[in-house]
C-alpha positions as CSV (number, residue, x, y, z in Angstrom):
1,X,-41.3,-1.6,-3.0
2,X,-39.9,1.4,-1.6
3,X,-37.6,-0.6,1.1
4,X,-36.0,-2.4,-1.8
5,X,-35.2,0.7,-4.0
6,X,-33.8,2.6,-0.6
7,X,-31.5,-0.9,-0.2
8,X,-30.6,-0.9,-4.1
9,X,-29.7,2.6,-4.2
10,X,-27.6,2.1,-0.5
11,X,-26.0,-0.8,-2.0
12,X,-25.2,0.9,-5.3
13,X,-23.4,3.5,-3.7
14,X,-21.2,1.5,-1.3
15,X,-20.0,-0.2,-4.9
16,X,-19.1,3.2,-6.3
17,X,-17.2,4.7,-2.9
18,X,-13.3,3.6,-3.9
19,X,-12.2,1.4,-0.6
20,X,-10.5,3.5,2.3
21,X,-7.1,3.5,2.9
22,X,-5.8,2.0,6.2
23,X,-2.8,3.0,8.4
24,X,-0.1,0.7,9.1
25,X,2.0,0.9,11.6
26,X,5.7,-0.4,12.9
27,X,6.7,-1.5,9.8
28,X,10.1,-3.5,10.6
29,X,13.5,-1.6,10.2
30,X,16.2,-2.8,10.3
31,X,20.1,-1.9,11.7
32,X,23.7,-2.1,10.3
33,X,26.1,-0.9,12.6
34,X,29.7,-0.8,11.3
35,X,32.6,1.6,12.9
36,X,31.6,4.9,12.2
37,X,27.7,4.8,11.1
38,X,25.1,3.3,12.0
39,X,22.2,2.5,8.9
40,X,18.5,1.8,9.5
41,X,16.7,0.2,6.7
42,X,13.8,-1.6,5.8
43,X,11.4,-3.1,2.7
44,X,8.1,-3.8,3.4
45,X,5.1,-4.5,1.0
46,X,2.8,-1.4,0.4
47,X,-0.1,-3.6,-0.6
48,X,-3.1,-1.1,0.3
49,X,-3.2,0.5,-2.6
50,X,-5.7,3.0,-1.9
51,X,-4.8,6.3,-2.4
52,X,-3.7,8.3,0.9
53,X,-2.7,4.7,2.4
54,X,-0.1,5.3,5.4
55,X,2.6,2.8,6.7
56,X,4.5,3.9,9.4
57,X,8.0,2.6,9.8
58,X,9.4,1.1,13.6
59,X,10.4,3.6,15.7
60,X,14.4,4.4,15.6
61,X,16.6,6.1,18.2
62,X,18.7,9.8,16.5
63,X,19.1,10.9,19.5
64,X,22.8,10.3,19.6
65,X,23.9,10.5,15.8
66,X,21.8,13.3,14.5
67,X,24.2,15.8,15.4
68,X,25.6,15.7,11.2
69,X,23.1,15.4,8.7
70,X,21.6,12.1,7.3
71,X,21.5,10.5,3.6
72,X,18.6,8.5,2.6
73,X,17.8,6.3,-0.4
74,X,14.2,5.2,-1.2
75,X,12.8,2.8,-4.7
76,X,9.8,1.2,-5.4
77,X,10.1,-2.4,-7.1
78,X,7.2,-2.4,-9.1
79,X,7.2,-0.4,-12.7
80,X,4.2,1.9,-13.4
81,X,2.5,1.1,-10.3
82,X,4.8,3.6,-8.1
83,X,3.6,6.9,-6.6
84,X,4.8,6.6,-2.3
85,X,5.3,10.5,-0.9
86,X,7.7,10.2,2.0
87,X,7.6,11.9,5.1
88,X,9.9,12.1,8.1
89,X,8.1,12.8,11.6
90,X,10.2,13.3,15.1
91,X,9.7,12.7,18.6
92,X,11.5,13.6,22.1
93,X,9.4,10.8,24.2
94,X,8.4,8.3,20.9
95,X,5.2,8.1,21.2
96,X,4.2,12.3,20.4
97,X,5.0,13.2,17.0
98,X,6.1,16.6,15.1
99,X,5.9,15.9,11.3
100,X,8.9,17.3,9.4
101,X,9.2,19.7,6.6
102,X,7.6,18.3,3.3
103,X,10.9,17.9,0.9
104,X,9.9,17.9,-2.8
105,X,12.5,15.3,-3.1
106,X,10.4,12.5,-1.7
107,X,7.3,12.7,-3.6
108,X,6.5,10.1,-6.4
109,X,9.1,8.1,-4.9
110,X,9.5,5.2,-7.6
111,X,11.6,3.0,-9.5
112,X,14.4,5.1,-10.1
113,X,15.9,5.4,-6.5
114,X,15.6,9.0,-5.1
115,X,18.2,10.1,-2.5
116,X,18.4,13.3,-0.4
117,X,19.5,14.5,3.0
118,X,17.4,14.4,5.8
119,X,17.6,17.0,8.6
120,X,18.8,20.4,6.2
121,X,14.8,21.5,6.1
122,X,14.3,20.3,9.8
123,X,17.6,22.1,11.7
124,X,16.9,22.6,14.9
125,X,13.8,20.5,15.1
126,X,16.0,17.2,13.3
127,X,19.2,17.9,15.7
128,X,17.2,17.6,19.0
129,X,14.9,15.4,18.7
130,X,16.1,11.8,19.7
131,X,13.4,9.6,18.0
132,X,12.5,9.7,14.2
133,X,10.3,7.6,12.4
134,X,9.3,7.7,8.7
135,X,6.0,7.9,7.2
136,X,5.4,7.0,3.5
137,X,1.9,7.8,1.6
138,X,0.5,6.3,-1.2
139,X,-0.1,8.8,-4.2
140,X,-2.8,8.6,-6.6
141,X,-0.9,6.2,-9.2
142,X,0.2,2.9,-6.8
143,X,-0.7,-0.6,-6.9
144,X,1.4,-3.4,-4.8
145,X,4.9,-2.8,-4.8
146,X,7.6,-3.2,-2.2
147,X,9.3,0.3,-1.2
148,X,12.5,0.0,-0.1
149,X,14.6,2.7,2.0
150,X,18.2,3.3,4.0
151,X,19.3,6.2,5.9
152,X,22.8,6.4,7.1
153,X,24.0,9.0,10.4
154,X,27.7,9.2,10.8
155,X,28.8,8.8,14.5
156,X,30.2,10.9,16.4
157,X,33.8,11.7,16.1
158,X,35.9,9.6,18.1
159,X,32.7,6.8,18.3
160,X,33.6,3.2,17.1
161,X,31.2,2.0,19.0
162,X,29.1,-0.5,17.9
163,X,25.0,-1.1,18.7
164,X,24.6,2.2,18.9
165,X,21.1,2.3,17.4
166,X,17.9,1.1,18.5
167,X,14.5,0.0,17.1
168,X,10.8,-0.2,19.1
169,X,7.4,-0.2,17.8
170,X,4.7,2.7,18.3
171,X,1.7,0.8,18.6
């Protein structure tokens, strides 16, 4: 009798624990690279919805065009369910990783598109590193939704270049 209340009471509080949240890695980005800029972006499905869920975007090269600052736009497609911090992280060697300054204007990213610079908090740290990555959370207040981001360097003067940018995963 007492084995089966020890395995009703172990049972009974694996139900009531919320689920984990998992880590996802090398979600895809993707490149545009017209005369003058070069644009990574990406929409993936953020489908753990459990909160403190990571997803970790592809690796992409900066090391090149992170001499100006960069612009980034990020929106959630899913109303009421949105609530995805975003974080950016740099590397010199892509696979070590220096997390970047928390900037207000990435938390509760959500319907309404949010866009801010990237880099200004970062200085030093943004302008000499040559691999970035971003890093988006789930808040407290997210089911499924697909998040959606661009971030757009200007080239060098004089650069017309084009496949200038480059894309590899971390794991």
């Amino acid at each position: 009798m007492k084995f089966k209340s020890i395995i009703f009471l172990m049972a009974l509080l694996a139900l009531t624990f919320p689920a984990l949240a998992a880590t996802h890695y090398d979600q895809d980005v993707n490149i545009l690279d017209p005369d003058g800029k070069t644009v990574y972006y990406g929409t993936f499905e953020f489908a753990d919805s459990a909160s403190g869920a990571i997803y970790y975007t592809q690796v992409f090269y900066v090391g090149a065009i992170n001499y100006e600052y960069a612009m980034m736009r990020a929106i959630c497609s899913e109303a009421g369910v949105e609530d995805v911090n975003g974080f950016v992280q740099y590397s010199f060697d892509g696979t070590n990783w220096i997390d970047g300054t928390t900037d207000s204007g990435w938390d509760a990213v959500g319907t309404t598109a949010k866009v801010d610079t990237v880099g200004i908090r970062d200085g030093i740290l943004f302008k000499s590193a040559i691999f970035m990555r971003l890093k988006w959370v789930a808040g407290q207040n997210i089911g499924s939704t697909n998040l959606s981001f661009w971030i757009v360097f200007q080239k060098p003067s004089g650069v017309i270049t084009k496949n200038f940018g480059s894309i590899f995963d971390d794991q």
